[in-house]
N, C-alpha and C positions, 0 to 999 in steps of 0.2 A: 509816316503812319502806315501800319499792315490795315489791312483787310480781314475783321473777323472772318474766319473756316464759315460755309454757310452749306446745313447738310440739306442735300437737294436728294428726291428718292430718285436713283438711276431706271424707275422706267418711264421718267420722262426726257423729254427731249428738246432745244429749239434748233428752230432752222429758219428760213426764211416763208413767208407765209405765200403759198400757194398761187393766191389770186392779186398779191404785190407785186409791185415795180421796183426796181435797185436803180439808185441813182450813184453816179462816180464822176469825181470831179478830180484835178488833180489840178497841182499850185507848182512853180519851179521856186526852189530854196537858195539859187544861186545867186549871192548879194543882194543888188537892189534890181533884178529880174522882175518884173512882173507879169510873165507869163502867166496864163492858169486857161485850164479847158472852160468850156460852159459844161453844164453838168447836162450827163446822158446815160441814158437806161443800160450800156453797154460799157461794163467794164471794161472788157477786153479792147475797146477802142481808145479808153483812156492811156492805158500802156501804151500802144502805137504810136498816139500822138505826144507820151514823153519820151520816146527814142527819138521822132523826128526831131521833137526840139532840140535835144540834146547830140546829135548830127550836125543841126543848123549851126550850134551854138558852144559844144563842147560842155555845155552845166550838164551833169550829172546826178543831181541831188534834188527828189520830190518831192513833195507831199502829196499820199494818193489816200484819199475819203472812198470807202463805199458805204452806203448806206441804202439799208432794206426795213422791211416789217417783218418783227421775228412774229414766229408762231409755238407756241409751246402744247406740245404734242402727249400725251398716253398715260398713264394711270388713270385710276376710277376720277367722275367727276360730282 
């Protein structure tokens, strides 16, 4: 099943909202691994810690979550 076309007017915008926190967690995919981070405000940390595993370990394969508070931004209100 598609996804009805959904007309949105281009002078709005989302992004993450300002005064939010991003939390990123990441899981290793490799067989019965059960690696996974604890979740943390820093993305960029989550990557790091799946190249070391995957150094330790040779698994290759993640599942990386981030998640934020969108904020939807501009047109009249």
């Amino acid at each position: 099943m598609t996804a009805a076309p959904v007309d949105v007017p281009v002078t709005h915008r989302i992004g993450p909202h300002p005064q939010g926190e991003a939390a990123a967690t990441a899981s290793c995919l490799d067989g019965a691994c059960t690696w996974e981070t604890q979740p943390t405000p820093a993305p960029p940390g989550v990557n790091g810690a799946c190249l070391a595993h995957a150094v330790a370990t040779g698994h290759d394969t993640f599942a990386v979550t981030v998640e934020y508070v969108a904020l939807v931004t501009g047109g009249p209100r």
